[in-house]
N, C-alpha and C positions, 0 to 999 in steps of 0.2 A: 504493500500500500504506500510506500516511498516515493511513488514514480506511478504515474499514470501508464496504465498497460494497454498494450497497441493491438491486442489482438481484436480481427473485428466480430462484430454481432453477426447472429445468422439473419436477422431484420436487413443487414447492410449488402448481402449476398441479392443478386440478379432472378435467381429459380424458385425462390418460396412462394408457393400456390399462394391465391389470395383467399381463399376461405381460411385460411389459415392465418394470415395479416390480419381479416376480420375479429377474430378472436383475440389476438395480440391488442388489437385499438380499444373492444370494447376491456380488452382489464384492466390497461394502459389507463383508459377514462374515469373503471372505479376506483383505480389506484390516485390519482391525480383529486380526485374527490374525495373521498374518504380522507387521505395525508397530508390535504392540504395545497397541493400542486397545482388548484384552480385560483386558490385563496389568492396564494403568492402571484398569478396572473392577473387578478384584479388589482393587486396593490400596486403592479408596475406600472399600470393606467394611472391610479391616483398620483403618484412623481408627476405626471403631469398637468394636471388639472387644472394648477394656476395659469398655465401657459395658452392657453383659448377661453375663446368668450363663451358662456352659454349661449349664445343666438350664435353659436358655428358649429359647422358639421364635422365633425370631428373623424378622419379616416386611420384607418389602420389595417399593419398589412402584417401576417406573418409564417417565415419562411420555416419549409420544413412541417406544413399542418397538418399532416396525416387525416383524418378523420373528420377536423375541425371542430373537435371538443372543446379547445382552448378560446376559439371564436365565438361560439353558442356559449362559454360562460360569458364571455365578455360582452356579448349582447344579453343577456341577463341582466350583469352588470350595469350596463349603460340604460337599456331600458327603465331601471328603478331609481338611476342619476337623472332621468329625462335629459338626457344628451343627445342628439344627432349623432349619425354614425354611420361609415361606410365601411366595412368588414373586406377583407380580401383577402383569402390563402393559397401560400403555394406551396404546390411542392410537387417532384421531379416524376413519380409515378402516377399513370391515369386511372390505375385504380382507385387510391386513396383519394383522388381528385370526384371520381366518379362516387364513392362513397361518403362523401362529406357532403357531396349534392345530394344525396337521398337525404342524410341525416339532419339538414337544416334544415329548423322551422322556416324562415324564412329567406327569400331569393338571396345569397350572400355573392361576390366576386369571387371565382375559382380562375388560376394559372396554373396551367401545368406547363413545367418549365425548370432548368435547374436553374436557381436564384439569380446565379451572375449575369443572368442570359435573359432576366427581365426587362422588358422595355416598357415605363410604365406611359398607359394612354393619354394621363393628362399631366396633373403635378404630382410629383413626388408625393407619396403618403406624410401626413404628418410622423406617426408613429410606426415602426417596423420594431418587432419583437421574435424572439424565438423560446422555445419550451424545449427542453429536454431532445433539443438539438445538436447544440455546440460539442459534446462529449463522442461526438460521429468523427469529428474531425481530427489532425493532426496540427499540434501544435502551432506550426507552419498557415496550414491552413485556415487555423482561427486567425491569424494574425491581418491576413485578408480579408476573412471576412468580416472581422471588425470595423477595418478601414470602408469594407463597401455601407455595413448597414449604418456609418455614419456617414456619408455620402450620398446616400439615398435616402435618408430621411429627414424629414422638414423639423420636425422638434425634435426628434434623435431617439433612440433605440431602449430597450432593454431583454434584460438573459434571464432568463430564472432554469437552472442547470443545478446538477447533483455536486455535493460536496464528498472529496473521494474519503473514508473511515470508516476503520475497523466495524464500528458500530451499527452501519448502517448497512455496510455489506452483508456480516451475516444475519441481522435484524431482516432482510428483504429477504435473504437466504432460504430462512426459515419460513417467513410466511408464502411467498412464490409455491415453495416444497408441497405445501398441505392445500393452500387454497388455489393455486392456477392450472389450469386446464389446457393452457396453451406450453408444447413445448418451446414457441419461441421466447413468452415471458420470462419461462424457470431457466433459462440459458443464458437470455440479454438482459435481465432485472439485475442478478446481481453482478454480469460483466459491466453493465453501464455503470455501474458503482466503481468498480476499479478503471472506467476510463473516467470520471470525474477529474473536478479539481479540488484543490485547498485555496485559498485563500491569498499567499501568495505566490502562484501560479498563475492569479486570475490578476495581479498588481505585475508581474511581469510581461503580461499578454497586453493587456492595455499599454503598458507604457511600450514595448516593441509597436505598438498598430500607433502610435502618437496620441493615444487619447488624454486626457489628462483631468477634464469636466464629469466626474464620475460619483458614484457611491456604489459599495457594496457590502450589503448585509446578509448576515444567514439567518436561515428561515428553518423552520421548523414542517418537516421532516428530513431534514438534512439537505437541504437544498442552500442556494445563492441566487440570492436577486441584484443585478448589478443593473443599474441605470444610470443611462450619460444623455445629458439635454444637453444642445447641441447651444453654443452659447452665440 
């Protein structure tokens, strides 16, 4: 647990049926629900709050949406803020694209697309966020993609990503074991844990990408929420 471990997910792999994905998203959702992991997605919206007026439509886009669980909280969210709102997710596979369209109540924006390769239609989204993404990548990797989602977005970004410990590894270990149904969750639940980060690994990745306009706190269930408005 010293070192973030590079092996990858079988989620990450080309050939997994998607009735099988299916299952992965819906645990994925109750996991995210139950631990808290929607919670922490609404709080990354409040860091912004000051920053628009209520009489503005307030947009947001985020990469990596799988399922769009994280969007339907957020329009939850916003709905009971009486905010405006324009929802958009993306992410590289048509299935998860196609199933986030079943699964939202309402018409939301879908991209299928791998993120760098978005060409957005009008302006720039205010807010681009990610969920339990960034831990896909290599270090390397994140360092770009930092720099794009603050470049791409009009008020600036935020992460909310697993914190890599002992604690939490075999804490997921254990419950994946008894309550998941899905091979891919009891396989990728507690490797995503050991690709997490700590804390300052997440203060050397920003300052490599030039960020510097930041906070970042940990959140309970072992997660990090970092949010940078764009000054």
């Amino acid at each position: 647990m010293k070192s973030r471990s590079t092996q990858k997910e079988f989620l990450d792999n080309d050939n997994i049926p998607f009735a099988d994905i299916i299952v992965n998203m819906h645990e994925l959702n109750m996991v995210n629900t139950w631990l808290g992991g929607h919670a922490i997605t609404c709080n990354g919206i409040r860091n912004f709050q000051t920053k628009f007026p209520q009489s503005s439509t307030l947009s947001i886009a985020e990469i990596g949406c799988g399922g769009g669980d994280n969007l339907m909280a957020i329009q939850r969210f916003l709905d009971r803020q009486e905010i405006k709102y324009t929802l958009t997710g993306i992410d590289i596979k048509q299935e998860c694209i196609d199933y986030a369209q079943q699964q939202a109540k309402i018409p939301l924006n879908w991209i299928c697309s791998d993120y760098r390769d978005v060409q957005w239609p009008g302006n720039k989204p205010d807010i681009i966020f990610t969920s339990l993404f960034c831990h896909h990548f290599t270090n390397e990797e994140l360092v770009a993609q930092l720099q794009w989602l603050k470049q791409n977005s009009r008020l600036g970004f935020f992460i909310n990503d697993l914190h890599r410990h002992p604690l939490a590894y075999y804490s997921i270990s254990l419950i994946t074991s008894i309550f998941s149904k899905s091979y891919l969750v009891k396989n990728d639940a507690p490797l995503s844990v050991k690709r997490g980060f700590t804390a300052p690994e997440w203060h050397q990745l920003l300052q490599k990408a030039g960020i510097t306009n930041y906070t970042l706190k940990w959140k309970w269930a072992f997660r990090h929420l970092i949010c940078s408005i764009n000054e």
